[in-house]
C-alpha positions in Angstrom: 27.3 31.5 26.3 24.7 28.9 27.2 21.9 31.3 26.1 23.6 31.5 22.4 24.0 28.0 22.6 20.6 27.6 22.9 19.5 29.6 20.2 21.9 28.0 18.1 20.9 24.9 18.7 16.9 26.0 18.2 17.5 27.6 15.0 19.0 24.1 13.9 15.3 22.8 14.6 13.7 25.4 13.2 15.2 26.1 9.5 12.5 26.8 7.7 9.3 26.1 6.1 8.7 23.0 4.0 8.6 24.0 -0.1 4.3 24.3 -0.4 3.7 22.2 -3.1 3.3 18.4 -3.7 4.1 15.7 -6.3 0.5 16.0 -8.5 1.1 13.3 -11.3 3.5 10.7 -12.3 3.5 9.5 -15.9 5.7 6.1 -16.4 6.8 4.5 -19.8 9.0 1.6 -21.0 10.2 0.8 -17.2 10.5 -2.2 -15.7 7.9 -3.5 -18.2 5.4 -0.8 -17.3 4.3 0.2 -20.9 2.5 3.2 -20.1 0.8 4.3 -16.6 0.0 7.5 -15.3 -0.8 7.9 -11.4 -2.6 10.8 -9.7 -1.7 11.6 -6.4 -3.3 13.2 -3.3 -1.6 15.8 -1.4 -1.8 14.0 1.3 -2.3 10.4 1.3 -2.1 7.8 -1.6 -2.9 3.9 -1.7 -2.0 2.0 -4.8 -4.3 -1.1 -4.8 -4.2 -4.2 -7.0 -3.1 -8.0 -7.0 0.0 -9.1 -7.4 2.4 -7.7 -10.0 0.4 -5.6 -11.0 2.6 -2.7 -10.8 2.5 -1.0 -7.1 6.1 -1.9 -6.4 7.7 -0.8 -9.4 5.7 2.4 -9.3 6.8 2.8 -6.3 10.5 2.6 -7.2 9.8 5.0 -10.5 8.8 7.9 -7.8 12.2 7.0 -5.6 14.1 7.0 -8.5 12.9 10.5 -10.4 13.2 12.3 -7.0 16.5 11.3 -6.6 16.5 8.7 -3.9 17.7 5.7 -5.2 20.2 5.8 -8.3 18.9 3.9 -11.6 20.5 0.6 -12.4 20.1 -1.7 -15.9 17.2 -3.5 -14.7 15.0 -0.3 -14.5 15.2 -0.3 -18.4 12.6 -2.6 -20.3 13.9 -6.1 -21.7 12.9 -6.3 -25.4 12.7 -3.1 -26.4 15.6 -0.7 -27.2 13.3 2.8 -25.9 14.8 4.2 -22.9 12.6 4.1 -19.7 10.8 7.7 -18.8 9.1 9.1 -15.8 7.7 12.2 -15.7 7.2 14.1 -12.8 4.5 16.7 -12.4 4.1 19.5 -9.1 1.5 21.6 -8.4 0.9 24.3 -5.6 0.4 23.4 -2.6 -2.8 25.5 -2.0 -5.5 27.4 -4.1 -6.6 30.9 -4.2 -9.7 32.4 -3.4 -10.8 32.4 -7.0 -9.5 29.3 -7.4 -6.0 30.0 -8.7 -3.9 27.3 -8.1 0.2 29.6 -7.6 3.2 29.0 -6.7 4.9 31.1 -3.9 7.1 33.6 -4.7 10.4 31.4 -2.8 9.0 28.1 -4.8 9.2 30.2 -7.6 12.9 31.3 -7.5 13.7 27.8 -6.6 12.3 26.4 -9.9 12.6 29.2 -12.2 10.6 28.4 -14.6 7.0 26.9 -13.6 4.6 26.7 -16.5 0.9 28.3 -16.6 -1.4 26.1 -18.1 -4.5 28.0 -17.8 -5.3 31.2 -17.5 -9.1 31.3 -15.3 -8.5 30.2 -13.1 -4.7 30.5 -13.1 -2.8 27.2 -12.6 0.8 26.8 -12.8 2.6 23.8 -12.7 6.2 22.4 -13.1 7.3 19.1 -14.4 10.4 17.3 -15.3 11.5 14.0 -17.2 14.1 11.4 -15.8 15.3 9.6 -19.0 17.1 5.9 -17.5 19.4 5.1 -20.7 22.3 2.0 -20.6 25.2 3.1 -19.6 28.3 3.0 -22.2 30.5 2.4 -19.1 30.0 -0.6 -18.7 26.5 -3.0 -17.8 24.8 -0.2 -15.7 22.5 3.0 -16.3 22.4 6.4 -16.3 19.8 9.2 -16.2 19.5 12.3 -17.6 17.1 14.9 -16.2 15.6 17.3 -18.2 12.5 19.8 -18.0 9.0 19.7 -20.1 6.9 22.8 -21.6 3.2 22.9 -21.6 1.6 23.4 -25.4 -1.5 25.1 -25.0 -2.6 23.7 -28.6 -1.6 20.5 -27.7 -2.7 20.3 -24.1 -0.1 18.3 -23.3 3.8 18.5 -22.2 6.7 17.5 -23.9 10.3 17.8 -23.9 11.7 20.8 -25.8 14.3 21.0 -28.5 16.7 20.9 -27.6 16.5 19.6 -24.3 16.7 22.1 -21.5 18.3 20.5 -17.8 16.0 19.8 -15.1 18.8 21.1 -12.8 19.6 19.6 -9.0 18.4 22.9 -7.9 14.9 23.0 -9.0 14.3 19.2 -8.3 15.8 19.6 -5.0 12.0 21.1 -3.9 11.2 17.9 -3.6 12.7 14.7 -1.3 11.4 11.3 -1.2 12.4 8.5 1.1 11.5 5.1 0.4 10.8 3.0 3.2 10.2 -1.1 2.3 8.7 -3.6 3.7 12.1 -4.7 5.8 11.6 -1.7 7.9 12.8 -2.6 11.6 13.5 0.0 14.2 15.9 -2.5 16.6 18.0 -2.5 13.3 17.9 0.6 12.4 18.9 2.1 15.4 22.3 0.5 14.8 23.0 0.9 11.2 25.1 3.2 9.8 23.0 5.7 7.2 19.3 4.6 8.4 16.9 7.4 9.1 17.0 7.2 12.9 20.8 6.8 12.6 20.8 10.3 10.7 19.0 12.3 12.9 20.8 10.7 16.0 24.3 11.5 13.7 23.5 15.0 15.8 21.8 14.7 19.4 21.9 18.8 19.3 23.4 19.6 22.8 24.7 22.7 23.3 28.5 23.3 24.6 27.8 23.7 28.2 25.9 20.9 28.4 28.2 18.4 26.5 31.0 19.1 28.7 28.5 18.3 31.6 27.2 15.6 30.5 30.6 14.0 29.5 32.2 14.4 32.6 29.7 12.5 34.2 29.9 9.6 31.9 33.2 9.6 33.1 32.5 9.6 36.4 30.0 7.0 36.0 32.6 5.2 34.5 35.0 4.7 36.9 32.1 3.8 39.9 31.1 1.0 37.4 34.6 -0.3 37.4 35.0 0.6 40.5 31.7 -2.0 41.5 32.4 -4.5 39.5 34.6 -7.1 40.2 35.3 -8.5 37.1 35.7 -5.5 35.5 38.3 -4.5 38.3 40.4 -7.7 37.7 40.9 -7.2 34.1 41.7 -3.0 34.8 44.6 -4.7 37.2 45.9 -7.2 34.5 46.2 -4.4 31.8 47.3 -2.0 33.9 50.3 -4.5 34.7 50.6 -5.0 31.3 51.6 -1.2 30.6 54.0 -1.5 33.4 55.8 -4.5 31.4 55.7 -3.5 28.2 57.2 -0.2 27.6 55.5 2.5 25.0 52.4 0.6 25.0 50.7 3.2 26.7 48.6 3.4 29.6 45.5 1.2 29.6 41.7 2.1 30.8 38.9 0.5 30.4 35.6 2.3 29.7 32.3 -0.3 30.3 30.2 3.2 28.9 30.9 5.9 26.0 32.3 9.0 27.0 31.2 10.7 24.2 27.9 11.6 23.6 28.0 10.8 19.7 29.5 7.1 20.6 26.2 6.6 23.4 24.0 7.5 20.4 25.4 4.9 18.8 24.1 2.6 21.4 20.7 4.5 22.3 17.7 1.3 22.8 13.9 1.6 22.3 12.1 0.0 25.2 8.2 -1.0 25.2 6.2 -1.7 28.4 3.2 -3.6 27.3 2.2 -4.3 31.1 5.0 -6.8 32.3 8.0 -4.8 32.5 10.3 -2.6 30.1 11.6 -4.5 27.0 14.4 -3.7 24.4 12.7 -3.2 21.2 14.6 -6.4 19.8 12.8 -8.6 22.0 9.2 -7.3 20.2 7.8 -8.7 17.7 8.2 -8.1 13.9 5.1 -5.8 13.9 6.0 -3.4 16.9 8.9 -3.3 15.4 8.0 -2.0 11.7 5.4 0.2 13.6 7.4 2.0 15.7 10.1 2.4 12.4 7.4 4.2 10.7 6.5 6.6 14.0 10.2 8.1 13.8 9.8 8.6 9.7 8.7 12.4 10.3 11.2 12.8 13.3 13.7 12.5 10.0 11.9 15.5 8.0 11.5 17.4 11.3 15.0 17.8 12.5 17.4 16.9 8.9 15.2 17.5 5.9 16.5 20.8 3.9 18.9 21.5 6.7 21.8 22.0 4.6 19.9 24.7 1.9 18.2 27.8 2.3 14.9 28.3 4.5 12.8 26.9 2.1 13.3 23.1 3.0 12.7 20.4 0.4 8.0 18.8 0.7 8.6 15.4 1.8 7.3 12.5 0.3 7.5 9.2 2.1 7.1 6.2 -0.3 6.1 3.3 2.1 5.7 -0.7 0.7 3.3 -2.6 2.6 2.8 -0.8 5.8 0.3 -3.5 7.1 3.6 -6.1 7.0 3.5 -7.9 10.2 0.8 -6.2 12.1 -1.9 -7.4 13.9 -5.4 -6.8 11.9 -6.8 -4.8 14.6 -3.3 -2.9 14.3 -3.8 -1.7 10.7 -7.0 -0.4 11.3 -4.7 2.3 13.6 -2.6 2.9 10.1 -4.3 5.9 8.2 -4.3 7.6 11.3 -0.5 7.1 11.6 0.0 7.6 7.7 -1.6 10.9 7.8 0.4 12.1 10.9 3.7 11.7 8.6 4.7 15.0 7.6 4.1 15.7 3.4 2.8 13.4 1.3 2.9 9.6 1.7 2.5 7.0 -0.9 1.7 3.4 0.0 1.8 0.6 -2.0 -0.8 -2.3 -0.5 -1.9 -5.7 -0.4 -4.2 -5.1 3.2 -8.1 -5.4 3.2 -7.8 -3.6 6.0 -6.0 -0.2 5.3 -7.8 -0.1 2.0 -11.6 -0.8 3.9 -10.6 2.2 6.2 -9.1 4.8 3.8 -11.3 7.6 2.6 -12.4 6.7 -1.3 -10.5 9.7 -2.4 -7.1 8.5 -1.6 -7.3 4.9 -3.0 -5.6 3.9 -6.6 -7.0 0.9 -8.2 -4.3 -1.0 -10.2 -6.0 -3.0 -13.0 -4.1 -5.0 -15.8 -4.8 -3.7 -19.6 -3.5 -4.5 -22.8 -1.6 -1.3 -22.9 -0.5 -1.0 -19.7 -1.6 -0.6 -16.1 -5.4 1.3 -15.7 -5.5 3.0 -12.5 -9.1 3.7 -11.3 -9.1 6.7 -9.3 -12.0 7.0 -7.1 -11.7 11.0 -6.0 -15.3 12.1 -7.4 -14.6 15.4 -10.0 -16.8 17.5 -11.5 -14.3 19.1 -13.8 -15.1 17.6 -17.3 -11.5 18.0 -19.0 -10.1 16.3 -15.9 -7.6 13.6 -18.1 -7.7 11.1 -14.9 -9.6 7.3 -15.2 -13.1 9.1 -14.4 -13.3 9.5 -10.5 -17.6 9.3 -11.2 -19.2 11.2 -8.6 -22.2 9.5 -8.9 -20.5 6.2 -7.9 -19.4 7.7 -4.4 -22.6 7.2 -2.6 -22.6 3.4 -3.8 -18.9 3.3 -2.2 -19.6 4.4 0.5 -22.9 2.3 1.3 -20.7 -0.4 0.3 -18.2 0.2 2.6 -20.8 0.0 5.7 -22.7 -2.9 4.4 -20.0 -5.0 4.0 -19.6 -8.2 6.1 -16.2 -8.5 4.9 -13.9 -5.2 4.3 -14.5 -2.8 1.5 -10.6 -3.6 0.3 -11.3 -7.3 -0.2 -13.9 -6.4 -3.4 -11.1 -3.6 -4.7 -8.2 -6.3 -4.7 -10.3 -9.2 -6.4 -9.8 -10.4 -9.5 -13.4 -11.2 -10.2 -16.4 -11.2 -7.9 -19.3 -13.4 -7.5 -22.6 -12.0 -5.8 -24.7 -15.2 -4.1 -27.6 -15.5 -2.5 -26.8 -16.2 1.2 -24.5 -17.4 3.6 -24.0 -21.2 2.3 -22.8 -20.0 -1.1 -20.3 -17.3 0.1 -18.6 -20.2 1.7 -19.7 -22.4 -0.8 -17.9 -21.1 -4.1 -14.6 -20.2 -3.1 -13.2 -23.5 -2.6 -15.2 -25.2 -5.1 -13.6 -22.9 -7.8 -10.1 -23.3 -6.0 -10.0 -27.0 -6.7 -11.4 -26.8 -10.1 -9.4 -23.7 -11.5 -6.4 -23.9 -9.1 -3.8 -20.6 -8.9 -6.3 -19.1 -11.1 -8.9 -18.6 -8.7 -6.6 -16.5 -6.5 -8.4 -12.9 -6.1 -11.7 -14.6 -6.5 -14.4 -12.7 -4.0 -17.9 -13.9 -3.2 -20.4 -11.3 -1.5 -23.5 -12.2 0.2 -25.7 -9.0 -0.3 -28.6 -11.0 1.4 -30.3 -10.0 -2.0 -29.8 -9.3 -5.7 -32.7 -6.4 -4.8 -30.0 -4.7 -2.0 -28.6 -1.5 -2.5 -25.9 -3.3 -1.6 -26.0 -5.6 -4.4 -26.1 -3.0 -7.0 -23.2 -1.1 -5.0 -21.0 -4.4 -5.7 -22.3 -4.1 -9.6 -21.6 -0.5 -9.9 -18.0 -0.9 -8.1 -17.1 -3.8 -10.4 -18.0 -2.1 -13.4 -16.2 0.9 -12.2 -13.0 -0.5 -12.1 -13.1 -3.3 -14.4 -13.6 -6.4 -12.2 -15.5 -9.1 -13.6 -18.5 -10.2 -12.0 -21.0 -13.0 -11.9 -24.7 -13.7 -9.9 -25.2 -16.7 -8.4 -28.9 -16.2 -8.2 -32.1 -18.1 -7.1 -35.0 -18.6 -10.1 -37.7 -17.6 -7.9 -39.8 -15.2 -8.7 -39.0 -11.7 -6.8 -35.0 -12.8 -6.8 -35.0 -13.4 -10.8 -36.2 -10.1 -11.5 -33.7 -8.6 -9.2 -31.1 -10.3 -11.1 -32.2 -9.9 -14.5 -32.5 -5.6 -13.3 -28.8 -5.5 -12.5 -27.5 -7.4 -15.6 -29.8 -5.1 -17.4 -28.9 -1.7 -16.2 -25.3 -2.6 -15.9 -24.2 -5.8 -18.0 -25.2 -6.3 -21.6 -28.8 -7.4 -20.4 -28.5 -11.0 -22.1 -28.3 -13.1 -18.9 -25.4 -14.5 -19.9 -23.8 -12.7 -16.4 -26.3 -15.1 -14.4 -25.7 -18.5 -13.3 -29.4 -19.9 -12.4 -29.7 -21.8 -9.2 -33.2 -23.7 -10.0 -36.4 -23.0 -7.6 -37.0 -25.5 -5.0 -40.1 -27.7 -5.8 -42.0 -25.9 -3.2 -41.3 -22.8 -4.0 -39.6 -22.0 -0.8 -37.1 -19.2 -1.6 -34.6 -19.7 1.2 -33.3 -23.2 0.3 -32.2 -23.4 -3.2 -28.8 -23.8 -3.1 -29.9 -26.7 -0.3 -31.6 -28.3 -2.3 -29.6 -28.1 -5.4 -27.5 -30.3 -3.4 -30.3 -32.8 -1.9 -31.4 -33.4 -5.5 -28.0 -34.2 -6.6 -26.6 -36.7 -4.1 -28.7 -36.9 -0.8 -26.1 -38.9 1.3 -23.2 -36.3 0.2 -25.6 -34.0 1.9 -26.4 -35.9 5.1 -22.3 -36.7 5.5 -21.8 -32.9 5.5 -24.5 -32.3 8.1 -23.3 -35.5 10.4 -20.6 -32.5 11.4 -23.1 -30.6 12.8 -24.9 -33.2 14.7 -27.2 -34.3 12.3 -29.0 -37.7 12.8 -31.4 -39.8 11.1 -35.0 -38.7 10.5 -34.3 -35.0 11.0 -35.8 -33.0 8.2 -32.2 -33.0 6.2 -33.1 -29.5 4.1 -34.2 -28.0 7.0 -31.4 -29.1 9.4 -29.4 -27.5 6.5 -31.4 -24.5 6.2 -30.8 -24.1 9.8 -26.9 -24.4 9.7 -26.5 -21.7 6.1 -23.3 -20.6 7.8 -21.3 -24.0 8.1 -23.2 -25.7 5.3 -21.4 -23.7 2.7 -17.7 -25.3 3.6 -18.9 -28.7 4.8 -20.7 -29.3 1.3 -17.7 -28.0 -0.3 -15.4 -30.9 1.3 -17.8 -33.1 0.5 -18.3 -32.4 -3.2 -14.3 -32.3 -3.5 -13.9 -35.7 -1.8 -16.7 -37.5 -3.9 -16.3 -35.8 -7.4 -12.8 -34.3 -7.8 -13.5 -31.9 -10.5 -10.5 -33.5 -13.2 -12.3 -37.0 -12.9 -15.4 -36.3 -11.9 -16.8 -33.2 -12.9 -19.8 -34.4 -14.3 -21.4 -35.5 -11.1 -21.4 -31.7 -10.0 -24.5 -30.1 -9.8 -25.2 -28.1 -13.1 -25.4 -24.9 -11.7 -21.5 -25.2 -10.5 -20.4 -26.7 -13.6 -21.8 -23.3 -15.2 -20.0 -21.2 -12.4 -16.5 -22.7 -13.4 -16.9 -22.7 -16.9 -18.0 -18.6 -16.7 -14.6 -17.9 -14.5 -12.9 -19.9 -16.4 -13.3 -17.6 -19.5 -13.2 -14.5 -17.0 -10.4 -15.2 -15.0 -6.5 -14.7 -15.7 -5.0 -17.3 -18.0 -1.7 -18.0 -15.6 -1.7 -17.5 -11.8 0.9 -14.4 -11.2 3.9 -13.7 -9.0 4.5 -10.3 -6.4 5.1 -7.1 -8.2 
């Protein structure tokens, strides 16, 4: 009996293989405000990248929603228009062919019934269905409709046929998505009812034999505790008196542990050691917490997922906002690793430097504002020319990557600005940002500064080539000396418009020196504004002031900064700022964002 138990009980673990395929596209329209976007995604890992509001949340919510994990509701539709919201979802095989063929398995197959071929050499099939969010006429709610798109070959593009055919539970059912927010918190979820820890410990999988064993001694332990316990003995004695009085009420124990294993599930605790002893996990922090929640998100696919249906078990896709939320830096550098471990595919919505500077190129999606709708900038490189995606240029991966090791500060920082600025050292780097903070305000929020050391760098014309990639506009901060001027006027000529007009001239110290122009843009301008700003550092009188500046580039930048602020606030005084500054802000000014912007 034990021995069928067992097998029982391992063929409730092992069910099946997971569907091979994966969520390939998403196309969105008229939801949420989203007026058009269409997102690529990797088979494995996916990062959507981009400032606030820009979409990554609501994108997020468009894939829970079509792959039925969270039911649509009246703010899903668009207000101001009267279209219906759509999101079309697109699968492809999970794995290609020798020659390339790109095929569903024959069980994938059966499941969907009716995959479209959309080319014929190599063979690719695909299969795609529309979720149409409508207002309800019951009331102030919605409803959506599901139903499946065909492939015209003329066209090149999918539609919906007429009439509609059903995308029907069935064939979406290939697919499950869970979406996993930024609230996520393992010492809660533990507890509650329905969470995805909660639904795999709904079952603890113990076979017959060993339940009864177990359960006896629970209560066995039970009675010892009572047994010890003082307290605990006084109140047995007081109820059991009470039974004695009051007749029918039954006979009273008292039970200090479960003595079933599904009610000691119920109470089941996470402990950490982190070197001075086992804790609960309610006594960690917030960011232990949300890490270990996300540890346990495959446990969920590995023993429930598909466990009701047929051996082919739904591909899981975990949809995970902000995974970086409460960690420690050094902690999200761990992420991608952790990320990739998830069984299926995960898409993560972003706002960390961090994650994005350690993710492989191929898996990032850059979220940029348009006029008709969201751009996403997809950075896998392809050499396939009728590839419909936002480019992925090969020939801009090696200037990535170089980007990504030069960097001082992380690769991500550059892909979530909202314009960048490329100086000439380490004074103006610390310089700019809160010079154009005071005089622009919200606005400047996103604003990135990179010190390539030179506008000659690979590393400068990395920045360039990544700015222009995705859309970011950028500005040099350059010296007028002689080797950095043609350096400058090079990049604005193989990738601006070649005018200048990207290039804010800092003017060439008297004596030609080439390290000190910033410096002495400031010594010309107001000397004691200067020598205030080096008093911080220990500067007294008759020390060479530009070269006790020169010295000190990497707190210069800030202490001038305060200085300038304090002096000539830019509202009143704006005219006392050196030139070069005034021309900074008044550039950014036209570049940036008219209105600061709120999380989306």
């Amino acid at each position: 009996m034990a021995e069928r138990a067992a097998i029982e009980s391992q063929s409730l673990i092992d069910i099946g293989d997971f569907a091979s395929l994966y969520v390939s596209s998403v196309r969105i329209k008229n939801f949420r405000g989203i007026v058009e976007c269409r997102v690529d995604l990797e088979p494995d890992l996916t990062v959507l990248v981009g400032q606030n509001n820009v979409g990554k949340s609501r994108i997020m919510r468009a894939l829970a929603l079509s792959l039925g994990h969270v039911p649509a509701n009246k703010d899903d539709l668009t207000v101001g228009t009267q279209e219906d919201a759509v999101i079309d979802v697109y699968l492809s095989p999970g794995s290609t062919g020798v020659a390339g063929d790109e095929i569903f398995d024959d069980r994938v197959i059966a499941r969907l019934r009716a995959p479209q071929t959309i080319s014929e050499a190599p063979e690719r099939q695909r299969f795609a269905w529309r979720t149409r969010i409508c207002p309800s006429g019951e009331g102030y709610g919605a409803r959506s409709e599901y139903h499946l798109l065909t492939y015209d070959h003329g066209k090149q593009s999918w539609s919906e046929s007429s009439p509609p055919s059903v995308a029907y539970r069935e064939q979406r059912s290939v697919v499950a998505a869970d979406l996993v927010n930024t609230g996520r918190d393992l010492a809660s979820e533990i507890t509650r009812r329905g969470s995805s820890i909660q639904r795999v410990l709904d079952d603890l999988e113990v076979d017959e034999d060993a339940r009864s064993q177990l359960e006896e001694a629970l209560g066995r332990l039970n009675d010892r505790v009572v047994g010890a316990s003082g307290s605990l003995g006084a109140i047995h004695t007081a109820l059991e008196s009470l039974g004695e009085s009051i007749d029918g009420l039954g006979t009273p124990s008292l039970r200090p542990l479960p003595l079933r294993l599904e009610e000691l599930s119920r109470s089941v605790s996470v402990d950490l050691d982190a070197g001075t002893g086992s804790l609960p996990m309610r006594f960690h922090g917030a960011g232990a917490r949300s890490l270990a929640s996300l540890q346990v998100q495959g446990v969920l696919y590995d023993r429930r997922l598909g466990r009701d249906g047929t051996a082919l078990r739904p591909h899981p896709v975990s949809l995970i906002e902000e995974p970086e939320a409460n960690l420690h830096p050094q902690a999200q550098f761990e992420l991608p690793s952790l990320l990739n471990h998830i069984r299926g595919q995960v898409v993560v919505s972003t706002h960390s430097a961090h994650l994005v500077s350690v993710t492989e190129p191929r898996s990032l999606r850059i979220l940029r504002l348009s006029d008709t709708g969201i751009r996403v900038v997809d950075l896998h490189p392809t050499d396939d020319s009728s590839d419909h995606r936002a480019r992925r240029p090969s020939m801009h991966l090696e200037e990535m990557e170089r980007l990504r090791r030069m960097v001082e500060r992380p690769f991500g920082e550059v892909a979530f600005a909202s314009a960048v600025v490329l100086g000439d050292g380490a004074t103006e780097r610390a310089l700019i940002p809160p010079l154009i903070r005071h005089s622009l305000g919200t606005r400047a929020h996103g604003l990135c500064v990179v010190d390539p050391g030179s506008m000659a760098t690979p590393y400068a014309t990395a920045v360039v080539k990544f700015a222009e990639l995705v859309g970011l506009p950028w500005l040099l901060f350059a010296d007028a000396d002689e080797s950095g001027s043609e350096a400058a006027r090079r990049l604005d000529r193989d990738h601006g418009v070649g005018d200048e007009g990207r290039i804010i001239w800092v003017p060439r110290p008297p004596n030609g020196d080439q390290n000190g122009a910033t410096e002495q843009m400031f010594v010309d301008c107001d000397q004691q504004l200067c020598v205030a700003a080096c008093r911080h550092l220990g500067y007294k009188e008759g020390d060479d002031l530009l070269e006790f500046m020169k010295k000190h580039k990497g707190a210069m930048g800030r202490l001038l900064s305060a200085e300038l602020i304090e002096r000539y606030p830019w509202h009143t005084s704006a005219d006392e700022w050196p030139e070069p500054l005034k021309q900074l802000v008044a550039r950014l000014d036209q570049m940036l964002p008219p209105g600061g912007r709120n999380d989306g």
